[in-house]
Backbone bond lengths (Angstrom), bond angles and torsions (degrees), N, CA, C in turn:
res aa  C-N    CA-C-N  psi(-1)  N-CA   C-N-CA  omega(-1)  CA-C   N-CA-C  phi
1 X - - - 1.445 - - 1.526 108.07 -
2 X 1.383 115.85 135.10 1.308 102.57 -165.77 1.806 88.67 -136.70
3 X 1.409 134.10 152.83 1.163 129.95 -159.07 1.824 94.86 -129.10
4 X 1.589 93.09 150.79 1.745 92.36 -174.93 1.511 91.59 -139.47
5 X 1.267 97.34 135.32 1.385 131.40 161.28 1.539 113.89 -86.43
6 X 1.590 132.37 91.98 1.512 108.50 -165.90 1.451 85.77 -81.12
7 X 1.265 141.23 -67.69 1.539 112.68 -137.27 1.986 88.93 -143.78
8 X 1.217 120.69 123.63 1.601 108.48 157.72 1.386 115.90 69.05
9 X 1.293 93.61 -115.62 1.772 101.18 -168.72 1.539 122.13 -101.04
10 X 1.418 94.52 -6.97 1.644 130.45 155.50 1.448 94.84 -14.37
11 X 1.414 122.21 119.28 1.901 102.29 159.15 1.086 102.59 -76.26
12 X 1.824 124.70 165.06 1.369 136.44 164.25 1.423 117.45 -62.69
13 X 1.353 112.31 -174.27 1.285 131.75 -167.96 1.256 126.49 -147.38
14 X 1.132 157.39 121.79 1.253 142.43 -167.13 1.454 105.35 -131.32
15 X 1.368 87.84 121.06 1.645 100.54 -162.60 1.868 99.35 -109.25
16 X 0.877 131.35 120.35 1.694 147.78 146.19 1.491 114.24 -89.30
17 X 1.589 99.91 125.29 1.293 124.52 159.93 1.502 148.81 -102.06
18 X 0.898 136.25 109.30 1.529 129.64 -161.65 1.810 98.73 -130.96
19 X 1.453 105.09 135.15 1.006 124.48 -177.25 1.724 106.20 -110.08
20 X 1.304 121.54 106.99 1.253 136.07 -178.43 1.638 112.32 -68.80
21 X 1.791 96.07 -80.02 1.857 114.24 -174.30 1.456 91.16 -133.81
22 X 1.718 100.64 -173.63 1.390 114.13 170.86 1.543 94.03 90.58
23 X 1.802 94.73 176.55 1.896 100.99 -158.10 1.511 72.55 -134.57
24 X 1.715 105.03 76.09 1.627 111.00 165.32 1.915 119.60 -91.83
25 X 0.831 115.52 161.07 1.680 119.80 167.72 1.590 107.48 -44.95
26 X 1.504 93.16 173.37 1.453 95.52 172.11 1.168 128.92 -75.09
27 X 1.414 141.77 136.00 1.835 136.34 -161.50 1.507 95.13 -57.90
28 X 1.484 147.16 -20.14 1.086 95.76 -178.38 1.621 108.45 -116.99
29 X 1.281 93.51 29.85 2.122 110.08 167.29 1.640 91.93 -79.20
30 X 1.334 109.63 -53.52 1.949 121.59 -176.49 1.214 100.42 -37.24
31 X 1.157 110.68 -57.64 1.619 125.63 -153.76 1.573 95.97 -65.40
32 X 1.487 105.10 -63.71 1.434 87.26 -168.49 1.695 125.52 -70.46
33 X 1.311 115.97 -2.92 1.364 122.84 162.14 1.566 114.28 -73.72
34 X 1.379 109.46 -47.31 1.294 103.10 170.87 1.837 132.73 -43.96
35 X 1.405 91.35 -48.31 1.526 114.65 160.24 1.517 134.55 -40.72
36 X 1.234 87.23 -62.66 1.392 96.71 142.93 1.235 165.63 -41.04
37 X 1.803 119.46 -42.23 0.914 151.21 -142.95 1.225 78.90 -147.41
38 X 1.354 170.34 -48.49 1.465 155.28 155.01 1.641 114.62 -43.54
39 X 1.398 117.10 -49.17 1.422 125.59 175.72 1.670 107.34 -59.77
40 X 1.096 103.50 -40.91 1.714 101.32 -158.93 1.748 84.34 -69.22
41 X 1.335 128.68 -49.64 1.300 121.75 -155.07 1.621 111.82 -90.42
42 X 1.488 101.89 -11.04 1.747 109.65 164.92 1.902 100.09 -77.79
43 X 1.138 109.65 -44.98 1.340 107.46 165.91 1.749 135.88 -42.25
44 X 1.307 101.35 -33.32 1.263 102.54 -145.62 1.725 100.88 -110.42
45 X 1.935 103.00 -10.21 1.329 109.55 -177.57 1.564 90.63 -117.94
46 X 1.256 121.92 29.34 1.601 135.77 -179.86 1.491 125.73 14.21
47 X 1.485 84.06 54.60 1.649 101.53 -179.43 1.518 125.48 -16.37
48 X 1.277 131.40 152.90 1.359 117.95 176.69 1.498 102.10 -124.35
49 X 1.439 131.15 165.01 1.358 149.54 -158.26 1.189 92.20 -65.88
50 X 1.129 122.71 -49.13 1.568 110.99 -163.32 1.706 104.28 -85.03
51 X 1.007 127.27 20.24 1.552 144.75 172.05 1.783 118.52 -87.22
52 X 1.310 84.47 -28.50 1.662 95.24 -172.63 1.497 106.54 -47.50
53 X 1.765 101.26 145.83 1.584 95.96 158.10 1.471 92.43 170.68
54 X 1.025 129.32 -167.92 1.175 151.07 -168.38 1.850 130.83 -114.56
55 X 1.459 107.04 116.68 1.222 104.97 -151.11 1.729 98.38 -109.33
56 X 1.138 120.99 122.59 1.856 135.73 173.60 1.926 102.04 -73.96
57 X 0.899 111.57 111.07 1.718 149.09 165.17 1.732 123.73 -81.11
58 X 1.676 107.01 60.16 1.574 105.09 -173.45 1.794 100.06 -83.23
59 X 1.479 109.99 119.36 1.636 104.98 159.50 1.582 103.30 -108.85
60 X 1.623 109.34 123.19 1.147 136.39 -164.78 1.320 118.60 -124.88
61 X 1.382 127.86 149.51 1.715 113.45 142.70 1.335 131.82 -97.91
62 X 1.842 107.37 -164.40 1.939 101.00 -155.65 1.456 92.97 -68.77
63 X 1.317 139.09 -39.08 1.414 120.32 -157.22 1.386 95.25 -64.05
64 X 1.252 131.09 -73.95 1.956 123.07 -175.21 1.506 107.10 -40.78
65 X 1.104 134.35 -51.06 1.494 117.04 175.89 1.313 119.94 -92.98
66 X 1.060 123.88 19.74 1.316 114.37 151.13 1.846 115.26 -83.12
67 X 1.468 99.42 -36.63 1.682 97.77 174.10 1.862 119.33 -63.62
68 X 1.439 98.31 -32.20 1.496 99.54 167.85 1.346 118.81 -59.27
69 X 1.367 108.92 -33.12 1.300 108.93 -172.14 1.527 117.39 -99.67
70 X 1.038 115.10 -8.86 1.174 112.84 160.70 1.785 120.24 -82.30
71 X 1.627 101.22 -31.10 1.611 102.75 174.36 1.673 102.04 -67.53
72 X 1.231 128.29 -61.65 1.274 130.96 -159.69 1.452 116.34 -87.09
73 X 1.379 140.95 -1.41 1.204 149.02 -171.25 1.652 113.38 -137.49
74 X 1.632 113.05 -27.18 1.347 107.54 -174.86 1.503 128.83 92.19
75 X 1.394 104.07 -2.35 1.479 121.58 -164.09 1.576 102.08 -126.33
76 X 1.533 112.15 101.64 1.327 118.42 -179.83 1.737 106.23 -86.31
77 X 1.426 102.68 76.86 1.724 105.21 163.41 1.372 102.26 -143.63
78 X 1.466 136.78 165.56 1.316 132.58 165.08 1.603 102.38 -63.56
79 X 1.177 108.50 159.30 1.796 119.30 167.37 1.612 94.25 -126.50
80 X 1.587 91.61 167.22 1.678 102.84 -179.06 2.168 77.09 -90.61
81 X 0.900 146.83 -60.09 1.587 116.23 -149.06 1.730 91.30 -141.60
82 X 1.710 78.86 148.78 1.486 85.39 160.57 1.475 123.03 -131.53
83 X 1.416 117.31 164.92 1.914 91.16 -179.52 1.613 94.84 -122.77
84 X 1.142 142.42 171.57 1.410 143.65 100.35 1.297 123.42 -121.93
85 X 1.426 96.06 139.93 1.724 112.28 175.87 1.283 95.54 -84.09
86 X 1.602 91.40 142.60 1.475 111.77 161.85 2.089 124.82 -40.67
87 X 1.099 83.64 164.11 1.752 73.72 154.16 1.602 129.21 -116.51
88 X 1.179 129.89 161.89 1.418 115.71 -156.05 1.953 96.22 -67.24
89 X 0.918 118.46 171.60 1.140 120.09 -172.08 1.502 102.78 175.42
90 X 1.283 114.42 129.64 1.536 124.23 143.58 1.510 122.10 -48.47
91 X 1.283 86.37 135.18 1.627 100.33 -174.59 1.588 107.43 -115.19
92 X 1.166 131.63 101.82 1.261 128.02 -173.17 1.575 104.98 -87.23
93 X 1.362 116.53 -29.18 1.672 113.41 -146.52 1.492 89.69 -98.35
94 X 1.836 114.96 172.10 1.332 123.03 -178.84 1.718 115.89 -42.93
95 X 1.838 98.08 -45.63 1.139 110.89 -155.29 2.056 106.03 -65.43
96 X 1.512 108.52 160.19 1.546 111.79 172.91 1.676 108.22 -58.86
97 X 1.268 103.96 153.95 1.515 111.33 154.14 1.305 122.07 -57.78
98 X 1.337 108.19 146.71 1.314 101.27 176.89 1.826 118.85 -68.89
99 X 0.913 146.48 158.71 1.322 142.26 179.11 1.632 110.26 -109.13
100 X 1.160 128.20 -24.13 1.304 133.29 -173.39 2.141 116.18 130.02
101 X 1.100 107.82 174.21 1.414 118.81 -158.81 1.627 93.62 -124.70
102 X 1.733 108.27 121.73 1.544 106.13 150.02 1.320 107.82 -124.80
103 X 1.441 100.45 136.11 1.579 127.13 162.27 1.412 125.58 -86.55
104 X 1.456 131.04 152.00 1.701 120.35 -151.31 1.645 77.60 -170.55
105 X 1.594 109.38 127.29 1.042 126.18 -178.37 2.081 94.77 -104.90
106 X 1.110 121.87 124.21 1.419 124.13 158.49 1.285 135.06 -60.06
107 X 1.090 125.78 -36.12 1.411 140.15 134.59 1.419 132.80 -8.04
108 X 1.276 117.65 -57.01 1.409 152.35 -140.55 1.660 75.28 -119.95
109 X 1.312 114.02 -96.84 1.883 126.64 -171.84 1.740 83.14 -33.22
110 X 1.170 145.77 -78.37 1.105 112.70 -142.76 1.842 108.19 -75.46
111 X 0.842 125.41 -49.55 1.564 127.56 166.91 1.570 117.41 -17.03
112 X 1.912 100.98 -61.42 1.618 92.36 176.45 1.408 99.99 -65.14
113 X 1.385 137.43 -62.48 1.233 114.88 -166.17 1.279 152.73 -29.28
114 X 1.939 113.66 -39.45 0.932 133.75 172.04 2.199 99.59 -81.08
115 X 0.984 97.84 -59.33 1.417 98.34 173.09 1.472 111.19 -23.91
116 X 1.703 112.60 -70.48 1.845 104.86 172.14 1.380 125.98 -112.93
117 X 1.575 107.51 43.38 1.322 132.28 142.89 1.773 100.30 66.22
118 X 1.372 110.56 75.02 1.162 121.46 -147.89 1.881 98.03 -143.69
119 X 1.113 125.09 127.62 1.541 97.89 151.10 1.043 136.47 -64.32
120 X 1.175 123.89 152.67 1.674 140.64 -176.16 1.737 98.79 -43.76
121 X 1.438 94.06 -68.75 1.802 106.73 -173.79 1.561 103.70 -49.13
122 X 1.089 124.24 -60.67 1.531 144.93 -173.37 1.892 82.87 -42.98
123 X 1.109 104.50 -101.91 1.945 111.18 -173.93 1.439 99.63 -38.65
124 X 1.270 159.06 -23.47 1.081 157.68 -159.31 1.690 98.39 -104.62
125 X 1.164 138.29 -33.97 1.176 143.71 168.33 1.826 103.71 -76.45
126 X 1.225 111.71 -66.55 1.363 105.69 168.62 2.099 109.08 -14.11
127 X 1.164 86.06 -68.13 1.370 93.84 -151.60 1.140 135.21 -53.69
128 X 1.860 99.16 -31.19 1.370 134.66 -174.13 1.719 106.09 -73.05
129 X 1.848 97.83 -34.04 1.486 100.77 178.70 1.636 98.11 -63.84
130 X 1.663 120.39 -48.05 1.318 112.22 -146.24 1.993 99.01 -76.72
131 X 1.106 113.80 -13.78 1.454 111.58 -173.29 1.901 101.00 -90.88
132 X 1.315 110.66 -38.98 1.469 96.41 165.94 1.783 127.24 -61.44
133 X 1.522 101.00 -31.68 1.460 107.21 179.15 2.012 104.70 -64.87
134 X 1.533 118.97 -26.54 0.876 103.24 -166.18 2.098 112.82 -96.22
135 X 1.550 98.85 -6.41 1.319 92.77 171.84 1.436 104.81 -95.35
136 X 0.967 129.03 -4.70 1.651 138.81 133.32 1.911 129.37 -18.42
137 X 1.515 90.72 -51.17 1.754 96.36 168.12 1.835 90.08 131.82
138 X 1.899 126.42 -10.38 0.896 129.36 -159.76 1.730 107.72 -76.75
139 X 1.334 124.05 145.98 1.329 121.72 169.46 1.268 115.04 -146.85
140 X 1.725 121.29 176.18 1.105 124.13 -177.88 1.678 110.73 -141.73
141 X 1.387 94.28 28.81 1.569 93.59 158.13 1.197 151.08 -78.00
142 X 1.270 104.26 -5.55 1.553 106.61 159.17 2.197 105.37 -145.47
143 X 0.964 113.30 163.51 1.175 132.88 -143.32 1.515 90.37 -54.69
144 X 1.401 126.38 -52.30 1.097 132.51 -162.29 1.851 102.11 -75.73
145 X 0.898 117.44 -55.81 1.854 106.68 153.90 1.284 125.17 -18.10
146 X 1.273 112.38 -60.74 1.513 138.33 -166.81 1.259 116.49 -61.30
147 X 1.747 96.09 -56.12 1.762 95.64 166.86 1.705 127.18 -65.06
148 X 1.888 88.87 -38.31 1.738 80.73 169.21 1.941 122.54 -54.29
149 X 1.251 93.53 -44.56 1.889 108.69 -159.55 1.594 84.19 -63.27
150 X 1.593 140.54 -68.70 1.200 137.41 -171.38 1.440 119.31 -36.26
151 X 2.133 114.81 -48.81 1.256 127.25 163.02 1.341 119.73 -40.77
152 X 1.587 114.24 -52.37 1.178 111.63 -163.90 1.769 102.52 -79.41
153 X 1.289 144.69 -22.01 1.242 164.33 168.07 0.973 89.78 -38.44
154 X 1.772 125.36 -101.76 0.920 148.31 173.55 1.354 129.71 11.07
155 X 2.129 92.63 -69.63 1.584 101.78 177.88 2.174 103.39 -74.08
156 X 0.871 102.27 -42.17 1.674 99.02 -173.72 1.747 98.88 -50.33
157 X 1.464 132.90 -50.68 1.313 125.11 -164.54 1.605 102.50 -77.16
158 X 1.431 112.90 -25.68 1.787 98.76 164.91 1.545 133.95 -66.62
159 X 1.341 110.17 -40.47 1.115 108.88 124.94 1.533 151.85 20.31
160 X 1.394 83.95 -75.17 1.626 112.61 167.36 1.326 126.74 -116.35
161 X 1.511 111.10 30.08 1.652 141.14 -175.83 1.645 98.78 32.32
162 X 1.503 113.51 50.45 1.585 120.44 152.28 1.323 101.04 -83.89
163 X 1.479 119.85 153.41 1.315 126.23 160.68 1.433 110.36 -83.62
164 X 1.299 102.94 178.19 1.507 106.71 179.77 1.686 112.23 -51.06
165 X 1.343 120.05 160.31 1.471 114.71 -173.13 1.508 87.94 -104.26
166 X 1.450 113.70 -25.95 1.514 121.28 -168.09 1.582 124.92 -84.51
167 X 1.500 105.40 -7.83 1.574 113.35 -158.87 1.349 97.64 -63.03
């Protein structure tokens, strides 16, 4: 578990990684993308102290997330990401709350990538921003969501001299 401070007064983050399946990098290449790509988007939606907590990092392939996603969504196909937020919960002990769990099938991440000619890392950062923004409270179910959650994407991966994910 490794904890990120993105910027100042920013609270931290404590990010854990576990590598399930898939022909991913080494956990601590993950890690430091994760780090990354969590800070820029704790940054960029300017988290507040009482936000802090701790975010679960599954890198997986399509067969394991396709069963997630078929248990929890209804839709028996792999997806490139999944999010869940925690539930509110009291936190008695030293440690942060948990914040929620994203899952990322490799499979899927590498497919779109090459599909819209993207790097792996580049779409793989994308994603991590868009699954943290969504155990966040962020969505894209209706149009006006969509543009916010994409906005806020956007500026966090510039940031991190990604181009638009949307262009």
């Amino acid at each position: 578990m490794t904890e990120v401070s993105p910027a100042g007064d920013i609270p931290a983050i404590d990010i854990e990684i576990t590598v399930e399946a898939g022909d991913w990098a080494p956990e601590a290449a993950l890690q430091a993308l994760a780090e990354r790509a969590i800070g820029a988007a704790a940054a960029t939606i300017a988290l507040q102290p009482d936000e802090s907590g701790a975010v679960s990092l599954l890198f997986t392939g399509d067969a394991e997330i396709r069963v997630l996603n078929r248990e929890w969504r209804g839709k028996d196909k792999p997806t490139n990401v999944l999010s869940f937020p925690a539930p509110d919960m009291i936190n008695p002990g030293p440690e942060l709350p948990p914040l929620g769990d994203i899952i990322i099938a490799h499979e899927t991440v590498a497919r779109e990538a090459a599909e819209e000619a993207k790097t792996f890392d580049h779409h793989l950062t994308h994603l991590i921003v868009h699954g943290f923004l969504h155990i966040m409270g962020y969505d894209h179910e209706t149009d006006e969501e969509a543009e916010e959650m994409e906005d806020l994407e956007r500026k966090a991966l510039q940031t991190l001299a990604i181009d638009d994910p949307y262009a």
